[in-house]
C-alpha positions in Angstrom: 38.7 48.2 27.6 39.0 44.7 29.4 34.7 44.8 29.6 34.8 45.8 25.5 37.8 42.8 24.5 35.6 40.6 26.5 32.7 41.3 25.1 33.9 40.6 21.4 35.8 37.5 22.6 32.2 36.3 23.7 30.5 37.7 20.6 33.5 35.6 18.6 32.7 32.4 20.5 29.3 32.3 19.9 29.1 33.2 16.2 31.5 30.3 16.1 29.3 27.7 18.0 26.6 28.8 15.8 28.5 28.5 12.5 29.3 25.1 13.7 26.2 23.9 14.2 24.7 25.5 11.3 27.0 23.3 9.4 27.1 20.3 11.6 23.2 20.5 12.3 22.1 22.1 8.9 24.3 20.4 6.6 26.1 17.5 7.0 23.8 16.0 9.2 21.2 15.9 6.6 23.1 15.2 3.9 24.5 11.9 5.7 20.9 10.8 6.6 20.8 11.5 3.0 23.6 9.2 1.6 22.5 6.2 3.6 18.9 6.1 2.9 20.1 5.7 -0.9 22.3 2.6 -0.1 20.8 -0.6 -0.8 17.2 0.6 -0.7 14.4 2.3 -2.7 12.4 3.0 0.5 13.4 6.7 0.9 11.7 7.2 -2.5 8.5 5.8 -1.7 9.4 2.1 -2.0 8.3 1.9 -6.0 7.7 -0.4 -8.0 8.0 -0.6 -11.4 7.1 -2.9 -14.6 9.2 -4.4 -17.1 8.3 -0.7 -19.0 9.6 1.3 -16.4 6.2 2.6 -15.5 6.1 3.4 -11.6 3.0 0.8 -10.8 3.1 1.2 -7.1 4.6 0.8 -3.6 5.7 -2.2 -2.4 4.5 -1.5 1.5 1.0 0.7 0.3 -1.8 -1.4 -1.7 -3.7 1.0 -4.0 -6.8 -1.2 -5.4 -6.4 -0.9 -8.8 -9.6 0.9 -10.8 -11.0 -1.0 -14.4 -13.3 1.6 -16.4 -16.6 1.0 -16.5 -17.5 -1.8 -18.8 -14.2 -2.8 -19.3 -13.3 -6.4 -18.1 -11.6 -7.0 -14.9 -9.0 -8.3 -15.2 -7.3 -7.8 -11.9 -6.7 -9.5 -8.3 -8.4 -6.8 -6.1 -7.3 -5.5 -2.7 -9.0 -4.4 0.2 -11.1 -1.1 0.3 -11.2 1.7 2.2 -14.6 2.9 1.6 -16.8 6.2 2.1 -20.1 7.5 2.8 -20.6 7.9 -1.1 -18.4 5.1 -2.3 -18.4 1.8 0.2 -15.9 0.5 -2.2 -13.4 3.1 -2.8 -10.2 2.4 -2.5 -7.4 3.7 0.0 -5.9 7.4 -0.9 -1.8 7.1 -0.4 -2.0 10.8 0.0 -4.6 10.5 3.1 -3.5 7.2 4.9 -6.4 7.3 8.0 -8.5 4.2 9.5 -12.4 5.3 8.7 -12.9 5.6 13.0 -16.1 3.4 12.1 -16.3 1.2 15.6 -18.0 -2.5 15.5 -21.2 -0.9 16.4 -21.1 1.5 13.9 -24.4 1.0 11.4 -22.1 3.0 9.0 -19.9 0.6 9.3 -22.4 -2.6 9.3 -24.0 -0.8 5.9 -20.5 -0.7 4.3 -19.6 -4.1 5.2 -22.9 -5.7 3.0 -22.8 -3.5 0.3 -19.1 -4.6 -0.5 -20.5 -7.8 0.4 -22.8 -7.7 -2.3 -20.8 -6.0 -5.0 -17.9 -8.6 -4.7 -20.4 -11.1 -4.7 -21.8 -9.8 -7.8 -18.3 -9.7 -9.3 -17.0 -12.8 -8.6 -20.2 -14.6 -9.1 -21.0 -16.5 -5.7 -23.0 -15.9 -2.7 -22.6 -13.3 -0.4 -21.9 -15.8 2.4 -18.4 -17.0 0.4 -16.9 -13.6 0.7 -14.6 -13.6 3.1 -14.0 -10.7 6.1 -10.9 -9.1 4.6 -12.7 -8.4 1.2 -15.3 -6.2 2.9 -13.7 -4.6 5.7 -10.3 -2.5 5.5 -6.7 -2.2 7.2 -6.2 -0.2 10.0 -4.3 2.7 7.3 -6.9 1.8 3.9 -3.7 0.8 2.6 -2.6 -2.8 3.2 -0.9 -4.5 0.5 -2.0 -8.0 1.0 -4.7 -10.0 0.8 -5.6 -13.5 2.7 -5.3 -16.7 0.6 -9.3 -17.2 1.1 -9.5 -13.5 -0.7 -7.1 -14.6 -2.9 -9.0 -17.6 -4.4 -12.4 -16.5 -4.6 -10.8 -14.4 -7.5 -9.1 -17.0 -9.2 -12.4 -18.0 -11.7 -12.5 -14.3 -12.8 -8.9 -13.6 -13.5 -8.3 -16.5 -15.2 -11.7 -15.9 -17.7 -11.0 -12.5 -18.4 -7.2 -13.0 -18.9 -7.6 -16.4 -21.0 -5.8 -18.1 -18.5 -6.0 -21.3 -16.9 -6.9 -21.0 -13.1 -3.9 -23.3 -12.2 -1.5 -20.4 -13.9 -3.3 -18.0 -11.7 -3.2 -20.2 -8.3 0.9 -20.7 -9.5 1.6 -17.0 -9.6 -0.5 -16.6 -6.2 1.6 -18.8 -4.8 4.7 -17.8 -5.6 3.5 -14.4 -4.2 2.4 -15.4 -1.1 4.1 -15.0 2.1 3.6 -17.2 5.4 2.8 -16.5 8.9 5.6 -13.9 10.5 8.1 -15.4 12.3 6.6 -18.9 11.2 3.7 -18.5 13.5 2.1 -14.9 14.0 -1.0 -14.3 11.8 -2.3 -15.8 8.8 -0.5 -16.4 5.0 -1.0 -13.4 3.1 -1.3 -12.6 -0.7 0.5 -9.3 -2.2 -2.1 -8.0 -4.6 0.2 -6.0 -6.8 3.3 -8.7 -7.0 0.7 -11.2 -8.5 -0.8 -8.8 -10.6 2.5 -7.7 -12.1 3.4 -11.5 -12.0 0.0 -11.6 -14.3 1.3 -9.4 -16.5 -1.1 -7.3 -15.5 0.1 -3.0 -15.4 -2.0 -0.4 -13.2 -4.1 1.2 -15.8 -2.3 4.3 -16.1 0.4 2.4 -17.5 -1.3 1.6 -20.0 
């Protein structure tokens, strides 16, 4: 009788302990992790971004290059590109965040690198040799949000023609999107591509 009473007392016990952390564990634990990540930030939702519409344009930590249809103007400040064996320009995938594993003596690599060369060239209308290295080669994820300054200006002339602009409005809205060095002296300025599009008035094209 004593072995039995024992027994259930330990049976008891240890449907309790797991009740408790089945609650503890599978309940409140998450739903306070939860609670916080909703106070004071947008980060637990992907960090959005959104226009004056309400139209979701983006992420404020993930650049997404944004895609004019062919033969429409571009009217855009670009980011940096990802890039593929088809497609040395295509832009990062949020869904598929990976460095391309191309080393510096990769010929892949070295290909990619002047064919964007000669595509942005192409776009922005100057040489080859003006375009600088973050335009043609990509972040360590594909999906940097920032730009350098140098990147920056070499596509001032075209936003400001296609937009009917003056180039001084699109150097002002540049500016008062671009950061400085970390900490005052780690790194180099940098440009948030989707803040001074926005700041353009430009929307992502699925917008509209």
């Amino acid at each position: 009788m004593n072995t039995v009473t024992a027994w259930i007392r330990q049976c008891v016990v240890a449907l309790s302990i797991l009740l408790a952390m089945t609650a503890i564990v599978g309940v409140a634990y998450p739903a306070v992790v939860w609670g916080v990540s909703r106070i004071g930030s947008t980060s637990a939702e992907g960090s959005q971004v959104t226009d004056s519409n309400g139209c979701v344009v983006g992420s404020s930590l993930i650049g997404i290059d944004p895609q004019v249809p062919a033969g429409e103007p571009d009217k855009y400040l670009h980011a940096r590109v990802l890039g593929s064996a088809d497609d040395p320009m295509a832009p990062g995938d949020p869904a598929a965040s990976a460095a391309s594993n191309q080393g510096p003596n990769s010929e892949t690599l070295a290909g990619w690198i002047e064919a964007r060369r000669e595509i942005i060239a192409s776009r922005e209308g100057v040489a080859p040799g003006q375009v600088p290295v973050d335009a043609v080669t990509g972040s360590g994820s594909g999906l940097d949000p920032d730009i350098s300054e140098a990147y920056a200006e070499l596509q001032v002339p075209r936003i400001a023609r296609e937009n009917q602009i003056s180039q001084e409005r699109v150097r002002e809205v540049i500016a008062a999107h671009t950061d400085g060095r970390q900490f005052g002296f780690l790194g180099q300025p940098t440009v948030n591509v989707l803040q001074v599009n926005l700041g353009l008035g430009l929307t992502a094209p699925s917008c509209g």
